[in-house]
N, C-alpha and C positions, 0 to 999 in steps of 0.2 A: 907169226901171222900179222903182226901189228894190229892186234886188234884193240889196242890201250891209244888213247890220245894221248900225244905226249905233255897237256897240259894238266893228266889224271893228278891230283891229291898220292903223296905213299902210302899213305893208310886207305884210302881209297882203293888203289891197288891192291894193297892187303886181303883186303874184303874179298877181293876178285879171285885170290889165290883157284879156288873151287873149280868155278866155271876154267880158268888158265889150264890148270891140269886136267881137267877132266877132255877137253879137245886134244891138249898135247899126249894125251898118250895112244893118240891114233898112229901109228909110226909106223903101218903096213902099207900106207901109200904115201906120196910126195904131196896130198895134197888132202884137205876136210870135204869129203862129200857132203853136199847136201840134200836139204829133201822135197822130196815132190809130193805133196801130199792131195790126192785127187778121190771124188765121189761125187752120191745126187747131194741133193741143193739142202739147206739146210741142216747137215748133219756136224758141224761144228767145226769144219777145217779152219776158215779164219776165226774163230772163236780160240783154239788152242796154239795156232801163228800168232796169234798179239798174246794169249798167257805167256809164250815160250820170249816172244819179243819183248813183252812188260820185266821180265824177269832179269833178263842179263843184264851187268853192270852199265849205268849210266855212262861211264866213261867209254867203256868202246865205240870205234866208230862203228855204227850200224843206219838203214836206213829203213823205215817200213812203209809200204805205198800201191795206191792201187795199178797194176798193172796199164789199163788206159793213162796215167799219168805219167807215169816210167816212158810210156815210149814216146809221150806229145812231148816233154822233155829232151829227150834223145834227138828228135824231129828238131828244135828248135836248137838244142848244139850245134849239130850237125848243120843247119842253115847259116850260122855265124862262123862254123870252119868249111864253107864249101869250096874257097879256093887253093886250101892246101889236095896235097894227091893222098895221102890218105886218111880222109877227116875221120870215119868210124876208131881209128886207131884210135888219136886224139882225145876223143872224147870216152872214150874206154879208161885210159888214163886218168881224164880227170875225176871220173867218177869212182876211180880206184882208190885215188886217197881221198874221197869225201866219207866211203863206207866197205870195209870189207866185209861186214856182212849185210846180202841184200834181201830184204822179205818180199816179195810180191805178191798180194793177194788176184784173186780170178784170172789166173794165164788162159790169155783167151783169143786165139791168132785168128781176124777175122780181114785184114787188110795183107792186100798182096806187098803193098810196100813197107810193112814190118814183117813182112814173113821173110824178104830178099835178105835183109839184113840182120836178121835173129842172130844166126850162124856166125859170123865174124864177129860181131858184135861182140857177143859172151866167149867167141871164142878167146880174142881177149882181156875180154874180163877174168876171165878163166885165168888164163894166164900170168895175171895178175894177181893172182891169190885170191878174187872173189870165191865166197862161199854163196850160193843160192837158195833162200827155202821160198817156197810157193805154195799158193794153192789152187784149183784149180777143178772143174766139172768136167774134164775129161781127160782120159787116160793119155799119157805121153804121144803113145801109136795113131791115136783119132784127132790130134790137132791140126788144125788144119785142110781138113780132109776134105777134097773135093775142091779147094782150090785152086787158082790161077796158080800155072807155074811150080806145084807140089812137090815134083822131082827134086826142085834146090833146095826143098826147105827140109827133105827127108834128114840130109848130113847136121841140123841140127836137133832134131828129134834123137838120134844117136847119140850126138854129144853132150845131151841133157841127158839121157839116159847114165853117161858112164858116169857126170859128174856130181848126180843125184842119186840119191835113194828113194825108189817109187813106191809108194807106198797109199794103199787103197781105203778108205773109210767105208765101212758093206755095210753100214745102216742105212735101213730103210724109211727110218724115222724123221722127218721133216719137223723141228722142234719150233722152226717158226709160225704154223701152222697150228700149234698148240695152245696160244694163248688166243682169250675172247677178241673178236671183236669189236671194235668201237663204230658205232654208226654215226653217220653225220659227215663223214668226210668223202664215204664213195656213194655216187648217187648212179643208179642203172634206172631203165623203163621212162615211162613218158612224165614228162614236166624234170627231168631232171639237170638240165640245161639250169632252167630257174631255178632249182634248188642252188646249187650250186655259187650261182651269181647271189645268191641270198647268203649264201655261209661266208663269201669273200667280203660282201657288206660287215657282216658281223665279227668279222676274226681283223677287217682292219679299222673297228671301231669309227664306222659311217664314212673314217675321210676320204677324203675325194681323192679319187686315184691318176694317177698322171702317165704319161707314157716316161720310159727312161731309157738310157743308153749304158750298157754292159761291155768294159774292153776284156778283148778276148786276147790271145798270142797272137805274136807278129802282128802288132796294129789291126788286126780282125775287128769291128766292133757289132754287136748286138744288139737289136731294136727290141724292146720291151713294151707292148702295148698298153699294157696299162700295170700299175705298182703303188705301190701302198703300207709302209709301216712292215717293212720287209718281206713284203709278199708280191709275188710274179702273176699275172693272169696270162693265159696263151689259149688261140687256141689249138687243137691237137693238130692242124696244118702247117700253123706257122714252126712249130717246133720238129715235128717230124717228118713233112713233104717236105721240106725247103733242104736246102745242101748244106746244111748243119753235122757239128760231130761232137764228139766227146770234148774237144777245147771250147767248143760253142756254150757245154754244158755245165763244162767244171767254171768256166769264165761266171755264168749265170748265179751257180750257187756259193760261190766266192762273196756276190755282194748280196741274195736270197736267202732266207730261210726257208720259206714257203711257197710251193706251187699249186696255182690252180691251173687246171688243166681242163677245157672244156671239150668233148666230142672225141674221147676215145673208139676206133671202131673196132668192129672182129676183124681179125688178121685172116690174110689167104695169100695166094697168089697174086691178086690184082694187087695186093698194096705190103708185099714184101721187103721190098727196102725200107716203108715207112715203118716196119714190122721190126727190123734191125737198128735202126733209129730208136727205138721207142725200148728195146732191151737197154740201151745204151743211156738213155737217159735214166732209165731206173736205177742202172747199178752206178752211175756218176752221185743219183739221188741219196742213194743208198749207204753210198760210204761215205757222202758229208752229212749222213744223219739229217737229210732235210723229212718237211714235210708235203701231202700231195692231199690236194683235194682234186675232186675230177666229176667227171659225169660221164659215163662209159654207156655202150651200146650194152655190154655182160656183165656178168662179173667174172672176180678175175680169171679164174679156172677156164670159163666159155671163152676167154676173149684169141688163144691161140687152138683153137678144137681145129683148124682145119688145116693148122703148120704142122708135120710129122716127118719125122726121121722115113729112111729109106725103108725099114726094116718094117714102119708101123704102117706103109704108105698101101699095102693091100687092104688091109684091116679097116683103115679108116674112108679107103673109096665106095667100100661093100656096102657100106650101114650108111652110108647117104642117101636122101630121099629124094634127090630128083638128083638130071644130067648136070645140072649149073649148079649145084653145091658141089658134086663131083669133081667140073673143072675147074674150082676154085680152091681146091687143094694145093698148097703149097710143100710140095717135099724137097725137107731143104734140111742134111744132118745138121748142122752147124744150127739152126732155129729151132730145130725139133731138140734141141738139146737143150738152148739156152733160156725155150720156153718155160720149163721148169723152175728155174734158179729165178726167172724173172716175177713168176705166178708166185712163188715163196717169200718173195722179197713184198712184193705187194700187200700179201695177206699178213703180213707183219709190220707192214708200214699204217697200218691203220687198223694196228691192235692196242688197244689198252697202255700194255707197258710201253712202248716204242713212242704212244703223243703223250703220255707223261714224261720218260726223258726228251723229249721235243719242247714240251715245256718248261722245263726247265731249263734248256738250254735258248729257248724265247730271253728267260728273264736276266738271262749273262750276258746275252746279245744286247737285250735293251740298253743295260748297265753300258755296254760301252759305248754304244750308239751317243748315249745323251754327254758322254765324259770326252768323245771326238770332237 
């Protein structure tokens, strides 16, 4: 499988003997399946993807990364090979020798133009000898579902299927959700606007806040209106109404630690793509371990009450108290799905433990800041 760099240590290799043998004695197929490991939001799938990932030998080549990365990545090869005939090859290839094995955290197909090309894509990476482990909020079958164009994207849903092993987490347990906590950072109800702008004061130690510029990929750049000692203020328009994405976001907290975010509103229908937007930056949030101060219309639980899957979309029109909360239901699987994962990630990002290691990693951050 090449899964050794060729510049490993022998004794290094030594070590590896274990893991070597333990995949080589798969010999009932031509190739290492991988695994798809999918459930609800907090039940540890990428928790046991990075133990299984921290584990294996430094020298092999492996990659681990978030999904939205993997593919603004792929976007961005693929723009520098777009005058050969067939660029997805290409770039298949060169990501074949940077890692045979590849971890993606939240498989989560919400763009029609990574859905056209999933398919080929892996298919040769597949081919390549890639191994896949993932993880992911929804079953193989439901990805993608209701999209633009679904028909094309089925023949990859199969092909993950054959060259994976699905495999379901059925707790109901949301562990994020379990620890206190911490107030001061989410502000809901009236005056909380000013709170808010009063915490940003005090977390960048009074100095004066300046606007800045964030470059994003392909020359994209980012207007920051005001910043401060590593910290972002927006308000929730300029971030989520505006034609921003996941490179807008990774670009942000690349030079960010910390977000304030003023005028979160309830989600519905009227304001659905800002709704999708606003998943998006949580989980970009999320997995650079940043942090979020904000001021929201709810908290976090109330703030998507009126997005629901298809299945829930009777339930939730019934118990609405007038016609206009009714039409303001948004049923949308794909959001009714991913408002979970996003409400979990929330209630944990301004817990206790999660702005203690935030803290901590403030004072790493500073450290290099002052040694740049």
């Amino acid at each position: 499988m090449e899964l050794e760099d060729a510049g490993s240590h022998p004794t290094e290799r030594q070590r590896n003997w274990f893991w070597t043998s333990f995949l080589s004695k798969n010999k009932s197929t031509s190739f290492i399946r991988g695994l798809y490991l999918y459930g609800g939001v907090g039940t540890g799938k990428t928790m046991l993807m990075d133990l299984f990932y921290d584990e294996l030998p430094k020298s092999w080549k492996k990659r681990r990364t978030h999904f939205h990365d993997f593919m603004l990545n792929v976007h961005s090869r693929l723009q520098k090979q777009r005058n050969l005939s067939d660029p997805l090859r290409i770039v298949a290839e060169d990501l074949s020798k940077e890692a045979v094995l590849l971890c993606l955290d939240e498989f989560m197909v919400t763009d029609v133009a990574d859905a056209l090309i999933l398919n080929r894509l892996f298919g040769h990476l597949f081919q390549r000898g890639i191994v896949l482990v993932t993880t992911s909020n929804r079953a193989p079958d439901k990805l993608y579902e209701g999209g633009l164009q679904r028909d094309l994207f089925l023949p990859f849903i199969a092909l993950l299927k054959d060259r994976c092993i699905i495999h379901e987490i059925g707790s109901s347990v949301d562990y994020r959700k379990l620890s206190s906590n911490e107030g001061g950072f989410y502000f809901c109800g009236e005056g909380a606007g000013d709170l808010l702008k009063e915490k940003f004061r005090v977390i960048t130690d009074g100095n004066l806040a300046k606007p800045a510029v964030v470059e994003v990929v392909m020359g994209r750049k980012l207007q920051v209106p005001f910043s401060a000692n590593g910290c972002a203020f927006f308000q929730f328009h300029e971030l989520c109404e505006m034609p921003l994405g996941a490179a807008d976001y990774i670009g942000l907290f690349k030079k960010f630690h910390t977000l304030a975010l003023e005028g979160i509103p309830s989600f519905g229908s009227h304001n659905r793509v800002a709704a999708y937007r606003f998943v998006t930056l949580i989980d970009v949030m999320y997995e650079n371990r940043a942090r979020l101060l904000c001021s929201a219309e709810d908290e976090p639980t109330g703030l998507f009450k009126r997005c629901v899957t298809i299945a829930d979309a009777p339930k939730a029109r019934s118990s609405r108290a007038s016609k206009s909360e009714d039409a303001d239901v948004c049923v949308d699987n794909e959001l009714g799905f991913a408002k979970e994962r996003t409400i979990s990630r929330l209630t944990e990002m301004i817990s206790r433990p999660y702005l203690e290691e935030h803290a901590t990693k403030i004072a790493h951050w500073s450290q290099q800041y002052q040694h740049s």
